[in-house]
C-alpha angles and dihedrals in degrees: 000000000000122000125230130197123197116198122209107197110189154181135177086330098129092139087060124016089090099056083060094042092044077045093051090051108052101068123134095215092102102215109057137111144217123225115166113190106208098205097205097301108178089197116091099271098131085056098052081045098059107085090052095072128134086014096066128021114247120206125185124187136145129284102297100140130248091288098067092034085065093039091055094046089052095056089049091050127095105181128121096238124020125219113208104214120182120220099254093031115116126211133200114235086248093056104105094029087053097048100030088057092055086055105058094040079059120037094171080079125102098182144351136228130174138184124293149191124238115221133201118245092269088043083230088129148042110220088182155285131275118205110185093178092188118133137178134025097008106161091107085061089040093058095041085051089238090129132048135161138182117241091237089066085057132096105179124189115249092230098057099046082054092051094053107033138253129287107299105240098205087075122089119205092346101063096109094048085049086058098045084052088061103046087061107043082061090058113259122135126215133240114217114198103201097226132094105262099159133048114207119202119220110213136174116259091016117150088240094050097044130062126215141178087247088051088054096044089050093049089050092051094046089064093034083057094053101049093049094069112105081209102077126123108244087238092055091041090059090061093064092099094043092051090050102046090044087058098048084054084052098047089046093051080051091052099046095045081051094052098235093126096166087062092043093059096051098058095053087051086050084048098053090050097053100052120353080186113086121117132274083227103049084049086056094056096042097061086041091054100040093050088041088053111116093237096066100095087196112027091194095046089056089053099057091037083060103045090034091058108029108133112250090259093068087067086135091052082039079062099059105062099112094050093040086057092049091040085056099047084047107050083041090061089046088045090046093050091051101051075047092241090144108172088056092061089076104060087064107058111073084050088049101048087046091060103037109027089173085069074086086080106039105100090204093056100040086046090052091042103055085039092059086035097052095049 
């Protein structure tokens, strides 16, 4: 039977980091291991950690960054597969058999990832799911950022993390896309299980929730770093504006919901400059999903915060207002059904047909609306 090892970096997370480890260890796969890499934490973790010996592997070294903790982890491994918890992550018992089994039913595949809730900092609460149902050859998404996971949804095959190499630890916050990046470049394709295998927790102050200078700077070398490569097919080289630019959109959501308008601002203007090209489309779905994001606390605050403060040289994305309103309303009903809180669906159809009146033709919204509408 395949081995899995499951790797716990973590740093000053002693609230949480039991109830992943108490997570980790309550799978029913029978042949895995623990190994939790404490990268210099000054908190009590090791405390909290000691009554889990022998049955985890505790590892304690200095301040080196996520990065290098899972990279440590990884060379004192010895699965089959690795799992790539963070401290604060939670897992379902089935987890491993579920995604283990998928593995070895496909071995084209170099990793799995599957759908997962995103929880608030008490885990009191669901704020949704997110089911990104997309499978195969995916580095074309992954550029184009419309596809993201977290490394905890993942199961990866020992051998193709060796082929490739381990997380790069001169990257802040985008170390695990940049792996994703590689692992298919070098030509694996990726299994999706449409069920949520994996539980994030949003909390205040986390590196996914804040954004730095030396964030910004990682992301932008992670994609410096790509392009570089001679080796590059010519369709995936052409993509080098659009990448750019689509980062740029993303940095500048983070910035408005932050309230730094000024920076905002700045990197819409560093997005039009790279590539004016982008679809009116693509521009839709960016403001849906950035107000839609867990972390807005008012989607329609953020909205106006966005149109209310675009730089003059966004006067296409100015345009959109209208559509972006209705594309809101309409990607909230869908998001609503799905998480099966039926009776909020329907604040959102008359805005979304106002601003989409096109919504009259689209077979998925009528039949949720009437649903919601109908009782």
């Amino acid at each position: 039977m395949a081995r899995v090892s499951i790797i716990i970096p973590t740093y000053n997370s002693a609230s949480f980091v039991t109830w992943t480890v108490e997570s980790a260890l309550a799978q029913t796969y029978p042949d895995y291991e623990v190994i939790v890499v404490d990268d210099g934490s000054t908190d009590n973790t090791p405390v909290v950690l000691a009554p889990y010996l022998p049955r985890i592997t505790y590892i304690r070294q200095e301040n080196q960054g996520p990065a290098a903790a899972r990279n440590t982890g990884f060379r004192a491994s010895q699965g089959d597969y690795l799992l790539f918890l963070d401290s604060d992550d939670l897992i379902p018992p089935h987890k491993l058999d579920l995604q283990v089994s998928f593995l070895e039913e496909h071995p084209n595949f170099g990793l799995v990832y599957s759908a997962w809730q995103e929880v608030d900092e008490e885990n009191t609460r669901v704020l949704g799911e997110v089911r990104p149902n997309q499978r195969g050859h995916l580095l074309k998404a992954i550029l184009r950022r419309q596809l993201f996971f977290f490394p905890g949804a993942a199961i990866i095959r020992r051998a193709c993390l060796e082929q490739v190499g381990p997380f790069d630890e001169a990257l802040f916050g985008c170390e695990d896309a940049d792996m994703w990046v590689r692992l298919s470049l070098a030509g694996y394709a990726f299994g999706y299980i449409d069920q949520p295998l994996f539980q994030y927790r949003f909390r205040r102050g986390s590196i996914t929730g804040s954004i730095s200078p030396k964030q910004i700077q990682s992301w932008l070398t992670s994609l410096d770093k790509f392009f570089a490569r001679p080796d590059l097919p010519p369709d995936i080289q052409a993509l080098e504006a659009e990448a750019y630019s689509i980062l740029h959109y993303e940095t500048a959501a983070r910035f408005y919901r932050a309230g730094q308008l000024e920076a905002g601002q700045e990197q819409v203007r560093a997005a039009i400059a790279r590539c004016e090209t982008l679809s009116n489309e693509w521009l839709l779905e960016w403001v849906a999903g950035s107000v839609l994001d867990s972390r807005t606390t008012d989607p329609g605050q953020l909205l106006d915060l966005i149109f209310n403060n675009l730089p003059p040289e966004a006067a296409t994305l100015r345009s959109l207002r209208r559509r972006a309103y209705g594309r809101y309303h309409a990607a909230a009903a869908f998001l609503e059904y799905q998480n099966q809180r039926y009776h909020k669906v329907r604040r959102h159809i008359l805005p979304a047909l106002a601003g989409e009146p096109g919504l009259t033709c689209n077979r998925g919204f009528v039949r949720i609306a009437l649903q919601s509408l109908l009782g």
